[in-house]
Structures are given as C-alpha cells and as structure tokens.
N, C-alpha and C positions, 0 to 999 in steps of 0.2 A: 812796640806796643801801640797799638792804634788809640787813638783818639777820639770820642764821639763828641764833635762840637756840633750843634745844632743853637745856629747865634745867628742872626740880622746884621746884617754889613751893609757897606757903601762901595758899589764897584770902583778900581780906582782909572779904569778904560773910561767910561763912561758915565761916571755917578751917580747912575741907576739906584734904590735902595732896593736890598736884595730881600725877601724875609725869611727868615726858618721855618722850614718845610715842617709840617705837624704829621707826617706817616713814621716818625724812632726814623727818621735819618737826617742827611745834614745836606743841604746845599754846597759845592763848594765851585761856583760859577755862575757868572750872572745871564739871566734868565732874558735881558733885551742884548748884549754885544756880545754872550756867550763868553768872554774871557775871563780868566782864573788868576790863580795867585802862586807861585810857586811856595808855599809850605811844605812840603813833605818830601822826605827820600823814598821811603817806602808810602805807598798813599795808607792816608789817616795819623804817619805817626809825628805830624809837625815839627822836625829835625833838621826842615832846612833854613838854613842861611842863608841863601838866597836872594828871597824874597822877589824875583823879578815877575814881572808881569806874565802870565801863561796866553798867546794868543791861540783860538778855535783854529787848525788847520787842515781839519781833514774830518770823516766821521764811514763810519761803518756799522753793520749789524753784527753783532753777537749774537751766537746762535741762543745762550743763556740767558743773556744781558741786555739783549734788546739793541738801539741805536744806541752808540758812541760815538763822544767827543775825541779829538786828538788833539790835545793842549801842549804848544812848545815852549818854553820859556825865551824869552826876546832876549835874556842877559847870560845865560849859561847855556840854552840848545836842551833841558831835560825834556825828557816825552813823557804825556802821561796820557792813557785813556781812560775818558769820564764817560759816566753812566746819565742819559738826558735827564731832563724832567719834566714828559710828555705834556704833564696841566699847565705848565708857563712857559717855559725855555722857545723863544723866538725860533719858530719851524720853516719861516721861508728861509730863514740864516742857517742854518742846517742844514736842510738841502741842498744849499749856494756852494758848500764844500766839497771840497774833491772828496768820492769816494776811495778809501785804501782796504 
C-alpha cells in the first residue's frame, strides 16, 4: 500500500532543508545533492529497513514520466528510479549524470 507523505525534511547528504511540494505529491529527494533515502521496497510503501542513503547515479527520459533520477543505495545496492522536480531539483547536477 503506497504511502502519500508530503512532509519537509532535512537531507541527511547535505542538510539541505527540503520543503513539501504543494502540486498532491510528495518529494522524496533533495532538490540541491539530489540524494534520497532508502524507505521503500515498493516506491511509496515505506517497508524498508534499510534506511541507507540513496546516491543520484544516472538519469534518463521516460517517455511518460519525463527526466529520471536513478537512486542506488550506498548500504544494500537497491535501484530506484525517481521522477525530477523540474521547479527546484538542481539541473546542472542532473545533467552531470551518466545518461542509462
């Protein structure tokens, strides 16, 4: 069961304060070092144990979806791809990524 958290955090890469996005979604990466958090097995349903740090390693277009992130986790290796947030998410650091 997915999860809709839409909450302001502190990145823990860079401790950036992140804020909640106001379009009904949720941020779940920070918007200047682009790294995440390893929360979830399935994305949204916060199940994991984890918890390691998700570094930005890669990004592509979706044909649907637009630019994505490819978040790995630094402490277990999970992949996940994230959907940008074109009004803030640092775009020369995006680019900087290897395309996959």
């Amino acid at each position: 069961m997915k999860k809709k958290e839409n909450k302001t955090f502190v990145c823990e890469n860079c401790l950036a304060l992140v804020e909640a996005v106001k379009n009904q979604s949720y941020k779940n990466h920070c918007h200047r070092c682009l790294y995440s958090k390893h929360l979830d097995i399935v994305p949204g349903d916060r199940r994991s144990s984890c918890m390691g740090l998700m570094k930005p390693s890669g990004q592509r277009i979706h044909t649907k979806k637009g630019i994505q992130i490819l978040h790995i986790c630094e402490d277990c290796g999970h992949k996940q791809w994230n959907i940008i947030d074109e009004s803030s998410d640092n775009f020369d650091l995006i680019c900087s990524l290897e395309v996959i």
